[in-house]
py3Dmol code that shows the C-alpha trace and the ligand (Angstrom):
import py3Dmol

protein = """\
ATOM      1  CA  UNK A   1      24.916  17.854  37.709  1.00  0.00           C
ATOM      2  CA  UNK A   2      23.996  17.784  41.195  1.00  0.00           C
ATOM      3  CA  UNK A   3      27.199  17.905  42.999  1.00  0.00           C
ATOM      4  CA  UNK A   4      27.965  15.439  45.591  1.00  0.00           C
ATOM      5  CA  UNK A   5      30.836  16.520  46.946  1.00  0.00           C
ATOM      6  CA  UNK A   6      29.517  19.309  49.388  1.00  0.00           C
ATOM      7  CA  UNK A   7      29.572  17.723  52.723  1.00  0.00           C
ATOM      8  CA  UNK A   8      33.194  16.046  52.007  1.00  0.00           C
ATOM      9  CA  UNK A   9      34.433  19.603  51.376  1.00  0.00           C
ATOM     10  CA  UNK A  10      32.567  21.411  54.065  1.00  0.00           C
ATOM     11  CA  UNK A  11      33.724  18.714  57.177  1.00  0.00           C
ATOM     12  CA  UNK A  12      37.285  19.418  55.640  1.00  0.00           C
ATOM     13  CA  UNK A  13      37.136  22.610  57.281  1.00  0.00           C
ATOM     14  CA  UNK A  14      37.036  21.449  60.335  1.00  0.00           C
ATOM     15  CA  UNK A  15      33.705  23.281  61.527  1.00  0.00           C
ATOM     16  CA  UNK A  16      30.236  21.400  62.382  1.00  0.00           C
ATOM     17  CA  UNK A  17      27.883  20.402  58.930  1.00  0.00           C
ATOM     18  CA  UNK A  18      24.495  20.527  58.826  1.00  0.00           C
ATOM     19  CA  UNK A  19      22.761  18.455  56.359  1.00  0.00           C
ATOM     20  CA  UNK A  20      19.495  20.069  55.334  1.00  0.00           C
ATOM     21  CA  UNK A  21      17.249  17.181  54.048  1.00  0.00           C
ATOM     22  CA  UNK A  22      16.916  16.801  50.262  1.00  0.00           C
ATOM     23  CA  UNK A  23      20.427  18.864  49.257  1.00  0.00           C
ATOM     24  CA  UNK A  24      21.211  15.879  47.568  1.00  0.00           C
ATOM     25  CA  UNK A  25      18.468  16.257  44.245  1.00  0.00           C
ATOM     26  CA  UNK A  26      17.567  20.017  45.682  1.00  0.00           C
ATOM     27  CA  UNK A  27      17.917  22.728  42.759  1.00  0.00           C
ATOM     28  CA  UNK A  28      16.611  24.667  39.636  1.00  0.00           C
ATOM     29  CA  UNK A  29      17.802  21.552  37.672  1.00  0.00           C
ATOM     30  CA  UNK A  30      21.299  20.572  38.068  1.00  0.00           C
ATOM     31  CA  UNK A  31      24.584  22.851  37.964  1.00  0.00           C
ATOM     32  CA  UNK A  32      25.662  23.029  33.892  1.00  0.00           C
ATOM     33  CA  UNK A  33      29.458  23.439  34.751  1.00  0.00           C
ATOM     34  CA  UNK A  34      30.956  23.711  38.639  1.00  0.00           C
ATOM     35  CA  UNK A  35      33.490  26.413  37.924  1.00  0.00           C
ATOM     36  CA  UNK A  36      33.763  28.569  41.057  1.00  0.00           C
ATOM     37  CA  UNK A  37      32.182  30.252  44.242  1.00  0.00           C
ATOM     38  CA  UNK A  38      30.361  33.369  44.359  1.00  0.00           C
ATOM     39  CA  UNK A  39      29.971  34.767  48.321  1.00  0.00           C
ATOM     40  CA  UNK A  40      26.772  36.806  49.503  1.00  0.00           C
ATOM     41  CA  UNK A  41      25.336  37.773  52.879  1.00  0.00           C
ATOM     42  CA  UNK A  42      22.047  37.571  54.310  1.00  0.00           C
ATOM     43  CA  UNK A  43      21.029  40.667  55.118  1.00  0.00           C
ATOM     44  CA  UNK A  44      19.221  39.057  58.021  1.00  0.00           C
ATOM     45  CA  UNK A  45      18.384  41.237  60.468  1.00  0.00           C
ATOM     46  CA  UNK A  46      21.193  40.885  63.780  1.00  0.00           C
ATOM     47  CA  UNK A  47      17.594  40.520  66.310  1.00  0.00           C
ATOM     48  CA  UNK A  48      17.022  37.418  64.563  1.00  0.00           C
ATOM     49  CA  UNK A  49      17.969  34.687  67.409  1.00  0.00           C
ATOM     50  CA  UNK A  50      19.951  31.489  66.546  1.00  0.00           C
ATOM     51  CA  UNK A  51      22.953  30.392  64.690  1.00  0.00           C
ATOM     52  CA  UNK A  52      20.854  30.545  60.766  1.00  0.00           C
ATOM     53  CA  UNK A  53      18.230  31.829  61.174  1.00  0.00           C
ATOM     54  CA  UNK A  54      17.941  32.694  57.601  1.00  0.00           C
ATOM     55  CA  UNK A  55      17.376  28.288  56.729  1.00  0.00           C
ATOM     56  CA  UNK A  56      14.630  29.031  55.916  1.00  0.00           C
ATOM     57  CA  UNK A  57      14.363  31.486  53.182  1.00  0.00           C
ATOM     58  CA  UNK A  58      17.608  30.435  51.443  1.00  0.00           C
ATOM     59  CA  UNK A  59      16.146  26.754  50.957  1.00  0.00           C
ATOM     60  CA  UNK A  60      12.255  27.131  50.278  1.00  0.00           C
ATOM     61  CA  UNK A  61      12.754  30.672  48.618  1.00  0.00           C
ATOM     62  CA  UNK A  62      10.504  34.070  49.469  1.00  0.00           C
ATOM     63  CA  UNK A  63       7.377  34.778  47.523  1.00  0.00           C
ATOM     64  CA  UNK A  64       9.268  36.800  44.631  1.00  0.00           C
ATOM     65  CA  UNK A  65      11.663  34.230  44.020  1.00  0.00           C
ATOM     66  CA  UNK A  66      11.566  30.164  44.256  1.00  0.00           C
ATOM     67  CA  UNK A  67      14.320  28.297  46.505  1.00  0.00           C
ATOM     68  CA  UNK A  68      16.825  27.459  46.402  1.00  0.00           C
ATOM     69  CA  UNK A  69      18.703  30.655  47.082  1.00  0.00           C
ATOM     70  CA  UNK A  70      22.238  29.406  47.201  1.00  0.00           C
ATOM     71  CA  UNK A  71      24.082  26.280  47.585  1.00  0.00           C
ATOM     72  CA  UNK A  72      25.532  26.679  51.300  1.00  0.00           C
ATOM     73  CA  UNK A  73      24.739  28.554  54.359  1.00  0.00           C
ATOM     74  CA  UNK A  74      27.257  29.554  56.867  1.00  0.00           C
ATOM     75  CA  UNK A  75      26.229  30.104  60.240  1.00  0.00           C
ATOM     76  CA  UNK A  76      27.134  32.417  63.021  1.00  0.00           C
ATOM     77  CA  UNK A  77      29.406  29.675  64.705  1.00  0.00           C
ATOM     78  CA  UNK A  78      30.623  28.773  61.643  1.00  0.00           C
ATOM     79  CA  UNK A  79      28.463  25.679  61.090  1.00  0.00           C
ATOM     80  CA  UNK A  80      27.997  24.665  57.315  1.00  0.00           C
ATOM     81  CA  UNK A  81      24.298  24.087  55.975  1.00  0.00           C
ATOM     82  CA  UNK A  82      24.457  22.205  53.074  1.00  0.00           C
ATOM     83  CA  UNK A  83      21.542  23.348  51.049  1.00  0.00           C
ATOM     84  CA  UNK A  84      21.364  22.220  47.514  1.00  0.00           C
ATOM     85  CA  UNK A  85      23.700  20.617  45.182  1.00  0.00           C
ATOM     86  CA  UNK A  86      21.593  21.941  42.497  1.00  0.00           C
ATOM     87  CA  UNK A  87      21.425  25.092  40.884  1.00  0.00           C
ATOM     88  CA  UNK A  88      20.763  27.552  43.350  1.00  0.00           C
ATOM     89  CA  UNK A  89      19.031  31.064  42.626  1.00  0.00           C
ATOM     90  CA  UNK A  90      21.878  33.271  44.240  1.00  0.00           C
ATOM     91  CA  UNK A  91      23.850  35.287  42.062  1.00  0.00           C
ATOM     92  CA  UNK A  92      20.865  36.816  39.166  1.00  0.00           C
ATOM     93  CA  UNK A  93      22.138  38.393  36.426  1.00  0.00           C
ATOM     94  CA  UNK A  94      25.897  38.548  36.294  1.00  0.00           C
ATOM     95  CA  UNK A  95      29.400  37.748  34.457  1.00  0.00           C
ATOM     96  CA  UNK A  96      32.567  37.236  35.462  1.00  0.00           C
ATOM     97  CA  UNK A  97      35.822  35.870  33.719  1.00  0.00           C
ATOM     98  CA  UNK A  98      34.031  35.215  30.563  1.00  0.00           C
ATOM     99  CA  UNK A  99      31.288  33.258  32.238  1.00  0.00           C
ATOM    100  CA  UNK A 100      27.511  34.474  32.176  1.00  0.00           C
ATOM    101  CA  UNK A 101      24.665  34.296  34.647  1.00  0.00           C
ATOM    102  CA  UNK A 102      26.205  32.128  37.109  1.00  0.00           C
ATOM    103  CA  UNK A 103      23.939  30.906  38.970  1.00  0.00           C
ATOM    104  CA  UNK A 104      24.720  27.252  37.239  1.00  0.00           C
ATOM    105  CA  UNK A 105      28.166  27.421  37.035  1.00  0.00           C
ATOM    106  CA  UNK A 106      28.960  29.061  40.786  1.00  0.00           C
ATOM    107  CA  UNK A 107      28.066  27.885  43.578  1.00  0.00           C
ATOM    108  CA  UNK A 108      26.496  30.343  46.176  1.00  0.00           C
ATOM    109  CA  UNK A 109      27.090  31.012  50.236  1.00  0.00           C
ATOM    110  CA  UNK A 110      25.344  33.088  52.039  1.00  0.00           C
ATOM    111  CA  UNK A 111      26.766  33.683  55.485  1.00  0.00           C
ATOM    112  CA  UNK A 112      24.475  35.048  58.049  1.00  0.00           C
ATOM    113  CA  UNK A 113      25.337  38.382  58.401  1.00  0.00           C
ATOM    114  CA  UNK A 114      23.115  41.700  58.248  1.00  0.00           C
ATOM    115  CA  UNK A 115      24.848  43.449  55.711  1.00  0.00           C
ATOM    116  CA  UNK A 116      26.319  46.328  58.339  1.00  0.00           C
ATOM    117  CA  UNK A 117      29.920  44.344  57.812  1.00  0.00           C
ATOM    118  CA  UNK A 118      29.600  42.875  61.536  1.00  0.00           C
ATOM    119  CA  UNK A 119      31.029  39.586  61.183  1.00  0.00           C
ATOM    120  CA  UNK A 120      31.835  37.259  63.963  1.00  0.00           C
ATOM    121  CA  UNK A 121      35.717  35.184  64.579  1.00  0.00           C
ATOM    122  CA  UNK A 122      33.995  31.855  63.456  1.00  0.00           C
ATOM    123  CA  UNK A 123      32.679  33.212  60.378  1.00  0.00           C
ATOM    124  CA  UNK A 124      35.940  35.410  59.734  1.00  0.00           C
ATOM    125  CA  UNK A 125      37.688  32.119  59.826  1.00  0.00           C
ATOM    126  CA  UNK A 126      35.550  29.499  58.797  1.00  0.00           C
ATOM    127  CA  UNK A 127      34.321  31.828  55.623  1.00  0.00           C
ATOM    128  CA  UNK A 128      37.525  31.553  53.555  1.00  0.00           C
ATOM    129  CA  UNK A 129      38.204  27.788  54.439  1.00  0.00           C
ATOM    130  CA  UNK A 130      34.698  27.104  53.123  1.00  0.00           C
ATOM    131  CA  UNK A 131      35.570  28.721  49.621  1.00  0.00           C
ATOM    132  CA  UNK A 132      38.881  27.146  49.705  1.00  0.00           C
ATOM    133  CA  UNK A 133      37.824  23.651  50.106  1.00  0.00           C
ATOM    134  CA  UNK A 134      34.678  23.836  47.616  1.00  0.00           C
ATOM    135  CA  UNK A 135      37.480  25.255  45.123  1.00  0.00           C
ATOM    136  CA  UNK A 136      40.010  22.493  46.124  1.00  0.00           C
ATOM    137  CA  UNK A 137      37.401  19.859  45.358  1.00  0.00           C
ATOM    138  CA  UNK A 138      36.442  21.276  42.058  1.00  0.00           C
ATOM    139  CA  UNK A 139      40.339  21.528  41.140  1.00  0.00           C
ATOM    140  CA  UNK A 140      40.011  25.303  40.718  1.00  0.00           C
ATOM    141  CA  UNK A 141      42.360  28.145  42.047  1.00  0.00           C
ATOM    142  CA  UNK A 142      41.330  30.962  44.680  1.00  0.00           C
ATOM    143  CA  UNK A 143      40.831  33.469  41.327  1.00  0.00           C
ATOM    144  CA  UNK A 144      37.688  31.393  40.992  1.00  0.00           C
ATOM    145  CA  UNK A 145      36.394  32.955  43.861  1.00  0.00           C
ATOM    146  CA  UNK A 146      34.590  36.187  43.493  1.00  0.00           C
ATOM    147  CA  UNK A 147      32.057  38.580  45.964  1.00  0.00           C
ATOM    148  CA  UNK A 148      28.093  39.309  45.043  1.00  0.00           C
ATOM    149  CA  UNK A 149      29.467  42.652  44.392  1.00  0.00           C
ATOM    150  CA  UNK A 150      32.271  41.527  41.735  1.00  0.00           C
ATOM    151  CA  UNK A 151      29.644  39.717  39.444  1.00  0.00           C
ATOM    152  CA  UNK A 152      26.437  41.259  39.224  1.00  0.00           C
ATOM    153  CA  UNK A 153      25.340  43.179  36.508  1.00  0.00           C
ATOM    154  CA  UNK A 154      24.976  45.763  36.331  1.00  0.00           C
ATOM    155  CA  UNK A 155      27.956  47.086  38.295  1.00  0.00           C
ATOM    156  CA  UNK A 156      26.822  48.245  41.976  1.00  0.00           C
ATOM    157  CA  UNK A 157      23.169  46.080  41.817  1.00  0.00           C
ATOM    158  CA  UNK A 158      24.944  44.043  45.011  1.00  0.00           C
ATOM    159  CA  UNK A 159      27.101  45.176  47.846  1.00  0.00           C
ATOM    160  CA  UNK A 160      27.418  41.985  49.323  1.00  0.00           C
ATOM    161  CA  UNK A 161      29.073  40.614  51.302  1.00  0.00           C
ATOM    162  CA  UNK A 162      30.129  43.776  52.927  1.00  0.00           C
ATOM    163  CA  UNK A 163      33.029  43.485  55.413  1.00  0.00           C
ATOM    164  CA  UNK A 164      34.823  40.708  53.529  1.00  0.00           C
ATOM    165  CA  UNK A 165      37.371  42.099  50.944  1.00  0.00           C
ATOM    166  CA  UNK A 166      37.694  39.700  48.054  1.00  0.00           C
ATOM    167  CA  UNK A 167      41.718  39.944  48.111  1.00  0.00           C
ATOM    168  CA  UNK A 168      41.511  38.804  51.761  1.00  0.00           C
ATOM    169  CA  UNK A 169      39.035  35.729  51.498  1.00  0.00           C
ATOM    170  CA  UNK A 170      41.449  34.649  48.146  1.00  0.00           C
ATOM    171  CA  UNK A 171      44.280  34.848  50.296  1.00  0.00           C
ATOM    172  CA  UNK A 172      43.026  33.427  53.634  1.00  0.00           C
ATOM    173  CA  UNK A 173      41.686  30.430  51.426  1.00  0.00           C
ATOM    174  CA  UNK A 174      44.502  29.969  49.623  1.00  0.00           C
ATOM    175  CA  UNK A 175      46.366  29.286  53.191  1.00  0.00           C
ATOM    176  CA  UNK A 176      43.790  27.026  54.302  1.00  0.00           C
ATOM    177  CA  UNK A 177      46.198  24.203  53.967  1.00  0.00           C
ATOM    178  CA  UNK A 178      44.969  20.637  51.863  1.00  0.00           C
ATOM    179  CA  UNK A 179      44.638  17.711  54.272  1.00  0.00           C
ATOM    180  CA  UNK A 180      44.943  15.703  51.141  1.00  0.00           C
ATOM    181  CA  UNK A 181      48.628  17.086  50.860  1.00  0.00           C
ATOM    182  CA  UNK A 182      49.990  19.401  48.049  1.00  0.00           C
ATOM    183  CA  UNK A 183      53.102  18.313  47.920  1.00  0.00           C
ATOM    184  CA  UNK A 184      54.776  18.829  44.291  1.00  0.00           C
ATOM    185  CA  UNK A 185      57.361  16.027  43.690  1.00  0.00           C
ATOM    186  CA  UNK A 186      57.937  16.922  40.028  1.00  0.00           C
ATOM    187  CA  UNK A 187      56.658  19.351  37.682  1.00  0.00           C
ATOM    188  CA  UNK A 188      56.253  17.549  34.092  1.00  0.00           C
ATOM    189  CA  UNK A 189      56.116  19.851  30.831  1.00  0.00           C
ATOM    190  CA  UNK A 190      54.321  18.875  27.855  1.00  0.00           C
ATOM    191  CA  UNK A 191      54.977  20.244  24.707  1.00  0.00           C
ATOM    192  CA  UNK A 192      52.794  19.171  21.874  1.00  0.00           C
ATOM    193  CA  UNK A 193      53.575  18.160  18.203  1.00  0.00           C
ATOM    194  CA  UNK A 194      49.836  19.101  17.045  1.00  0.00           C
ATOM    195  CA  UNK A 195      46.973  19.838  18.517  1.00  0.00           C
ATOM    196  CA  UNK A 196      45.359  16.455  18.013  1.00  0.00           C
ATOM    197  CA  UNK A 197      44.733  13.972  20.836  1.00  0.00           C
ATOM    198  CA  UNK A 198      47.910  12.486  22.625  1.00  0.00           C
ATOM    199  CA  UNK A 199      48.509  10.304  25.904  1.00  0.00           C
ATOM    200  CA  UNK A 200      51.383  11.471  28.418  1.00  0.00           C
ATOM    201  CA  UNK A 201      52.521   8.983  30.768  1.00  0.00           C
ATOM    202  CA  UNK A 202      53.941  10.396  34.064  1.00  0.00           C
ATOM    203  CA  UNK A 203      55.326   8.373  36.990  1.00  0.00           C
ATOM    204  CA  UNK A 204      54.000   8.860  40.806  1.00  0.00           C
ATOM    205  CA  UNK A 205      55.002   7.800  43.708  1.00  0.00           C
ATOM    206  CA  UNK A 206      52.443   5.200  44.545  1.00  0.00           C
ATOM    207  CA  UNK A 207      51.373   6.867  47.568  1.00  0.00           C
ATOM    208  CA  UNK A 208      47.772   7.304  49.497  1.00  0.00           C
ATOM    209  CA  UNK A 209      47.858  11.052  48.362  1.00  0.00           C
ATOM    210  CA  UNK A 210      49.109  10.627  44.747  1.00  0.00           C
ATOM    211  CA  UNK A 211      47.292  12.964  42.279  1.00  0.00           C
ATOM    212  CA  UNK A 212      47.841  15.076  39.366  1.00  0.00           C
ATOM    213  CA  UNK A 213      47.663  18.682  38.601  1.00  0.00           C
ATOM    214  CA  UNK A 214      47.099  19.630  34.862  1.00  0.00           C
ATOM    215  CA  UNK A 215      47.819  23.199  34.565  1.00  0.00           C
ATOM    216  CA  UNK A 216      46.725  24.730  30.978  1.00  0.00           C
ATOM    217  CA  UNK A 217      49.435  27.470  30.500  1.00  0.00           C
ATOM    218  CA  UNK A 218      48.182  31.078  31.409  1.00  0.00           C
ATOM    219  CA  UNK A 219      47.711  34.039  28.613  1.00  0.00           C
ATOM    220  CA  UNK A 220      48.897  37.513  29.872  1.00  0.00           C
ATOM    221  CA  UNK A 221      45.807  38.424  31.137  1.00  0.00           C
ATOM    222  CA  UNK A 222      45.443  35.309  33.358  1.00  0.00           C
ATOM    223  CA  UNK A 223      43.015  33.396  31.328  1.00  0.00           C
ATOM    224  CA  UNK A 224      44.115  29.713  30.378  1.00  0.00           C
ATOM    225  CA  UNK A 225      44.778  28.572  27.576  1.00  0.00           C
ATOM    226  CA  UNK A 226      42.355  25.806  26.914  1.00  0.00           C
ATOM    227  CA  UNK A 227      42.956  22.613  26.349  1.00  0.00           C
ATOM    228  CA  UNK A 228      41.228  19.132  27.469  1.00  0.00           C
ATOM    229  CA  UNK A 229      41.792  15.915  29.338  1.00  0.00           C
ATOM    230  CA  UNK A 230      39.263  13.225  27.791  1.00  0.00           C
ATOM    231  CA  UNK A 231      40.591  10.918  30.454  1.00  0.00           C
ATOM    232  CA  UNK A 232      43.234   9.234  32.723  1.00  0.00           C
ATOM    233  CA  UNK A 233      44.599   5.826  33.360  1.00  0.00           C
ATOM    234  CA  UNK A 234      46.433   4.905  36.410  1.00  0.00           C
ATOM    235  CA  UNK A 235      48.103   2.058  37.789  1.00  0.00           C
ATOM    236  CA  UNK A 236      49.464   0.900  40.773  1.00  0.00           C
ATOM    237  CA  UNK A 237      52.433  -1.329  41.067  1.00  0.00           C
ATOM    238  CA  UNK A 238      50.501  -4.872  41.139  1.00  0.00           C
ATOM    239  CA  UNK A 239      49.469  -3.476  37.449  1.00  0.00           C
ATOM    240  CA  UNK A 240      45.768  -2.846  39.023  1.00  0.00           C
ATOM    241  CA  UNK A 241      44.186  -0.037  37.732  1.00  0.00           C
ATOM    242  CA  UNK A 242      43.718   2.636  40.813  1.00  0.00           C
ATOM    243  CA  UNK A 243      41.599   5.986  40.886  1.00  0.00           C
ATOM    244  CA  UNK A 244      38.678   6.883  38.465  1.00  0.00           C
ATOM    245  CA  UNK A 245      38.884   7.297  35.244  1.00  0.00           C
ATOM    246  CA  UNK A 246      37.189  10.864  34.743  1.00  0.00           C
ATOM    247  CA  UNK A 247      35.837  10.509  31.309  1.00  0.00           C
ATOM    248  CA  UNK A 248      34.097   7.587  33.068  1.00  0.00           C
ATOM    249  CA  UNK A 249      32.190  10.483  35.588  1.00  0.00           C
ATOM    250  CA  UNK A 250      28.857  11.844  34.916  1.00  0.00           C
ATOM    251  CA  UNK A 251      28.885  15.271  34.191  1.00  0.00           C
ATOM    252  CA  UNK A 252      32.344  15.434  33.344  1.00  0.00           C
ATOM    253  CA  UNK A 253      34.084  18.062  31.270  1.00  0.00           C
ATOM    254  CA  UNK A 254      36.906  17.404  29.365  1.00  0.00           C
ATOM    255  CA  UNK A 255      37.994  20.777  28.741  1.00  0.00           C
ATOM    256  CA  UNK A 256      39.735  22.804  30.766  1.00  0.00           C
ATOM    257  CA  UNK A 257      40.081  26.620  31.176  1.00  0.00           C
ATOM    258  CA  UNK A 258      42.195  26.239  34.743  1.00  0.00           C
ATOM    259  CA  UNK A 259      44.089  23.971  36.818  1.00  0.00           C
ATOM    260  CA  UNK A 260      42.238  20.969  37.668  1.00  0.00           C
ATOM    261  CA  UNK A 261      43.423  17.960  39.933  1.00  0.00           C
ATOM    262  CA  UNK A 262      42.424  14.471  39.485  1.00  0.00           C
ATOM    263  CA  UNK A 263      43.285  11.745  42.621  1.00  0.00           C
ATOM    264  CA  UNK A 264      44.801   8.784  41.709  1.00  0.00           C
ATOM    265  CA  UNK A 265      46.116   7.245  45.077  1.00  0.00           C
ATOM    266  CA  UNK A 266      48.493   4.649  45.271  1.00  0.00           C
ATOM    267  CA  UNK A 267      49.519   5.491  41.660  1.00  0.00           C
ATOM    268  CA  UNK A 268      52.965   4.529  40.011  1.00  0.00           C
ATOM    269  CA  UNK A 269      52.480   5.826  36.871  1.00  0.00           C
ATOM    270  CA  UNK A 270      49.249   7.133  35.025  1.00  0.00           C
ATOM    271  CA  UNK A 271      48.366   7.622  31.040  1.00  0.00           C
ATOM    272  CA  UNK A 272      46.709  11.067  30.645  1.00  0.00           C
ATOM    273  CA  UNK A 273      45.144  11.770  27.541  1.00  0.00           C
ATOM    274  CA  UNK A 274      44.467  15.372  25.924  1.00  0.00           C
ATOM    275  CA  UNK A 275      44.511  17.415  23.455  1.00  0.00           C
ATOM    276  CA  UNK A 276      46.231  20.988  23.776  1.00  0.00           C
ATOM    277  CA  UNK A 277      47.851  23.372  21.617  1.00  0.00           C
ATOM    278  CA  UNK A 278      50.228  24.954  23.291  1.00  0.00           C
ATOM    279  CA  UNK A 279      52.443  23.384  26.116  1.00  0.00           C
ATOM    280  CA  UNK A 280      51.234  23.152  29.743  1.00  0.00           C
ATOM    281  CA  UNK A 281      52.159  21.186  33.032  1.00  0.00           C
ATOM    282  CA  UNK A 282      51.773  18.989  34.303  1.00  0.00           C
ATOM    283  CA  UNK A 283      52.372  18.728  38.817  1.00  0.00           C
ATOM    284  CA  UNK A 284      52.757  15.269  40.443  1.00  0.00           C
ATOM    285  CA  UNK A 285      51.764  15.542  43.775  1.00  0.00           C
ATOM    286  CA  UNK A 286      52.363  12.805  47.026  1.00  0.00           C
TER     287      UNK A 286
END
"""
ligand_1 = """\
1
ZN
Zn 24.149 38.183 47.092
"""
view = py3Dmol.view(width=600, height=400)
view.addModel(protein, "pdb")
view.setStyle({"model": 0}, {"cartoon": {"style": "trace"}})
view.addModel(ligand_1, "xyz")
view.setStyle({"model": 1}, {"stick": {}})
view.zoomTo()
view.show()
């Protein structure tokens, strides 16, 4: 899939986007699954003048390796450059929580930066709001983020990015605040008879911000329990049907190995159907 989202997420952060022309179909093929955010730097030298001055490179490539070379670029100011909604050629061999090679599954950033840990306040700030709205819009948590450095195999191939501690951008971006709203009205649990396919109905408030959070219940070593969501019905309360139906979606997944969100404004109630075999939750959120 070539994901479309990437300039929604990136002007939710507040900071200035820059569209580089052909993002849209721009890639090694299209992204397999969208499951995360891997973080890099440069290693740019600082002489280099302007605000990105590593454009170049990270969208046509460098003669040992074809562009794209990630999916976003952050600047020194803290200006997005939306590169490729493709799969981008960042992350090379790798594996982390059970996935492998990530460079279709992850997206990439690479912040200008020369490697030497010199940062500056934009990028210190606009960094972890990045990953937390890319994660917000693919309905995963801040554990989804991970450094260069934390994937690659094998252990110590990367550094990167050096100066930003992977505890602090999880943190930072989990703070970033959703200007959707997160507000949980009512946490729903759903307990299974069997593990065949059911439908849940839940009740919502009918407001602009209405969605749902379906959290698969976590094992003791923080991997989900999976379980899958082959689509959702919602309705407002003129009996129109409101949102999207996600098995409707190209590209969709119906399984799910994490929290995912699905918008259905102006909801009143919604039919989800899944298929799980242990009991998970389910948030409603105005
Ligand atoms: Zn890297």
């Amino acid at each position: 899939m070539y994901v479309p989202w990437l300039v929604d997420a990136a002007r939710s952060t507040g900071y200035p986007v820059v569209e580089v022309p052909g993002w849209q179909t721009r890639g090694h093929g299209g992204m397999r699954v969208v499951e995360g955010v891997v973080g890099h730097h440069t290693a740019t030298a600082d002489s280099a003048p302007g605000d990105y001055p590593s454009l170049d490179v990270v969208t046509n490539g460098r003669p040992d390796l074809a562009g794209p070379l990630c999916n976003l670029g952050l600047g020194r100011s803290g200006t997005v450059y939306i590169v490729a909604a493709g799969c981008a050629y960042h992350a090379g061999a790798s594996r982390w929580l059970g996935f492998l090679d990530l460079n279709d599954e992850f997206l990439g950033i690479e912040a200008e930066s020369a490697g030497a840990g010199s940062w500056t306040a934009a990028q210190l700030d606009a960094y972890p709001k990045l990953v937390g709205a890319l994660l917000r819009y693919m309905g995963r948590g801040v554990e989804r983020y991970a450094g260069h450095k934390d994937v690659c195999v094998p252990a110590g191939r990367k550094i990167d990015p050096v100066g930003i501690d992977t505890s602090w951008l999880r943190a930072r971006a989990a703070g970033a605040g959703n200007p959707v709203g997160v507000e949980i009205l009512e946490r729903v649990t759903i307990t299974p008879s069997d593990a065949g396919e059911h439908v849940a109905r839940v009740f919502l408030s009918g407001s602009p911000g209405s969605a749902i959070v379906v959290r698969p219940r976590l094992a003791g070593d923080g991997s989900a329990r999976p379980m899958w969501v082959s689509n959702i019905f919602a309705w407002g309360s003129d009996h129109v049907g409101v949102g999207r139906n996600p098995g409707q979606l190209p590209g969709y997944d119906p399984k799910l190995t994490s929290h995912r969100r699905y918008e259905v404004p102006g909801a009143v109630w919604a039919d989800i159907r899944y298929s799980a075999a242990e009991p998970f939750d389910i948030d409603l959120v105005g």
